[in-house]
C-alpha positions, 0 to 999 in steps of 0.5 A, a space after each residue: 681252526 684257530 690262527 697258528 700266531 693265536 693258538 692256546 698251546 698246552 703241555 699235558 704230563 702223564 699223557 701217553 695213556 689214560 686219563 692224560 691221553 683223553 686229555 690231550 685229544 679233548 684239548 686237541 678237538 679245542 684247537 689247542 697244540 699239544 705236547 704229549 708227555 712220558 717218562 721216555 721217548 718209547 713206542 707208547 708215547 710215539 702212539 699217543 702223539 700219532 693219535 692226536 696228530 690224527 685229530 688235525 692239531 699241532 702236537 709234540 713228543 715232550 719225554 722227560 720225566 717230572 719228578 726230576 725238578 732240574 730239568 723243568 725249565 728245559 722241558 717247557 723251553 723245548 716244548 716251546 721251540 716246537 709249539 709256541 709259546 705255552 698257555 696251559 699246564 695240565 699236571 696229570 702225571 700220577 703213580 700209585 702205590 707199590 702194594 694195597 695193605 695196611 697203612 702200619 705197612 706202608 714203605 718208605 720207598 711207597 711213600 717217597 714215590 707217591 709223594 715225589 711224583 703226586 704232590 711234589 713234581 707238580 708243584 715244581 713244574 707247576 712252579 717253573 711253568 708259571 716262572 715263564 708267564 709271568 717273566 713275559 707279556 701274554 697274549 689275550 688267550 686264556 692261561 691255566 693250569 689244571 691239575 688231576 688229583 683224585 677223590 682220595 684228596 678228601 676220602 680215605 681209602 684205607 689200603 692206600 694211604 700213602 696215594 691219599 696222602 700225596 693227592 691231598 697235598 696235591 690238592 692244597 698246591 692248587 688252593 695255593 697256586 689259585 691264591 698266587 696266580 689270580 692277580 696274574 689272571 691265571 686260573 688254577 683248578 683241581 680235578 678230582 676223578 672218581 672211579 674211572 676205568 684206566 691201567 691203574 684201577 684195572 685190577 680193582 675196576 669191576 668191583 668198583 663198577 658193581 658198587 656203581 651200579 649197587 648205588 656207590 655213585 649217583 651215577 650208577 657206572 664208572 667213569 670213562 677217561 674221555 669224561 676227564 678229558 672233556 672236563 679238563 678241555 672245558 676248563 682249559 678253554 676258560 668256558 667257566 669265566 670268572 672262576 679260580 680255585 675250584 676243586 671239581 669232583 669228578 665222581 659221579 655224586 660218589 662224595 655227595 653225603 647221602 642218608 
């Protein structure tokens, strides 16, 4: 285990479940210190912290909620006073849409949900994340933020739109953080899952897995958020040296163009 004086410390949002979850054990088995994020401080996310306090690393509840851009500053200060000082920004907080449909359908109220916390609550602590690295002399640790986009970056899904949307704009905030922060020495990547087995796509996931297996992914299976999470881990660690800007599909060749 790494020295308590030179441990990468990471915030990883959205992490109490899912995607963010696996994230969080897999930086955990890195010997990372983690503060595990929610909306609020609940049952769920106290089961979240005590799963990765299991795996020996340092942990913190971080409850707040992204999309209130005011409080960012004083998230990550708090995360900080319990952790140290942060090397690595995990932006995986993300909603769906309100209903599948016809985009001629979409609400305002869809859209404005998708887009605040998809696109604009990760720009904003993103933002304030890379405010505090850069007002500060860094350690030789590797410093990055990763951010868990989607496949819907650049591929349509028709019944919702409004996701694709936000994820697309998510994605462009990465290219423009990676263009801003390298000669800062801070790499930025952009994950972009495929079909993975989470509470989000549980009502449409077995259909997905048939197509899987029909040929949809080269793969013939879904994802698992440990594949995520693995991914995310090996890019938070700096194991890709050298490389900044990358959007990584994590589909299984699903976006491979194909005859």
């Amino acid at each position: 285990m790494r020295a308590a004086s030179v441990r990468p410390v990471a915030l990883v949002t959205g992490s109490s479940r899912g995607i963010g979850l696996a994230v969080a054990e897999a930086l955990a088995r890195e010997g990372f210190a983690v503060a595990v994020n929610g909306p609020v401080d609940d049952a769920e996310l106290s089961a979240a912290v005590a799963r990765v306090a299991a795996l020996g690393a340092p942990v913190a509840a971080a409850p707040f909620d992204v999309t209130r851009v005011g409080g960012h500053d004083a998230a990550l200060a708090v995360v900080e006073e319990k952790l140290g000082r942060l090397t690595t920004l995990v932006n995986n907080a993300g909603v769906g849409v309100l209903r599948r449909g016809d985009m001629l359908d979409v609400s305002e109220e869809s859209w404005d949900r998708c887009l605040a916390v998809n696109a604009k609550a990760m720009f904003f602590l993103s933002q304030a994340f890379a405010r505090r690295l850069l007002s500060r002399e860094r350690s030789p640790l590797f410093h990055s933020i990763v951010n868990v986009t989607s496949s819907n970056a650049v591929a349509v899904a028709e019944q919702r739109s409004e996701y694709c949307a936000s994820k697309a704009a998510a994605a462009m905030v990465s290219k423009a953080l990676a263009v801003r922060l390298g000669r800062e020495e801070i790499a930025v990547y952009d994950v972009q899952p495929g079909l993975i087995a989470t509470e989000m796509t549980a009502p449409v996931i077995d259909a997905y897995r048939e197509r899987a297996e029909q040929g949809l992914t080269l793969f013939p299976r879904v994802g698992q958020p440990d594949d995520i999470g693995a991914l995310v881990a090996s890019l938070a660690s700096g194991r890709l040296p050298y490389t900044t800007g990358l959007s990584i599909p994590a589909d299984a060749g699903m976006l491979v163009p194909r005859f």
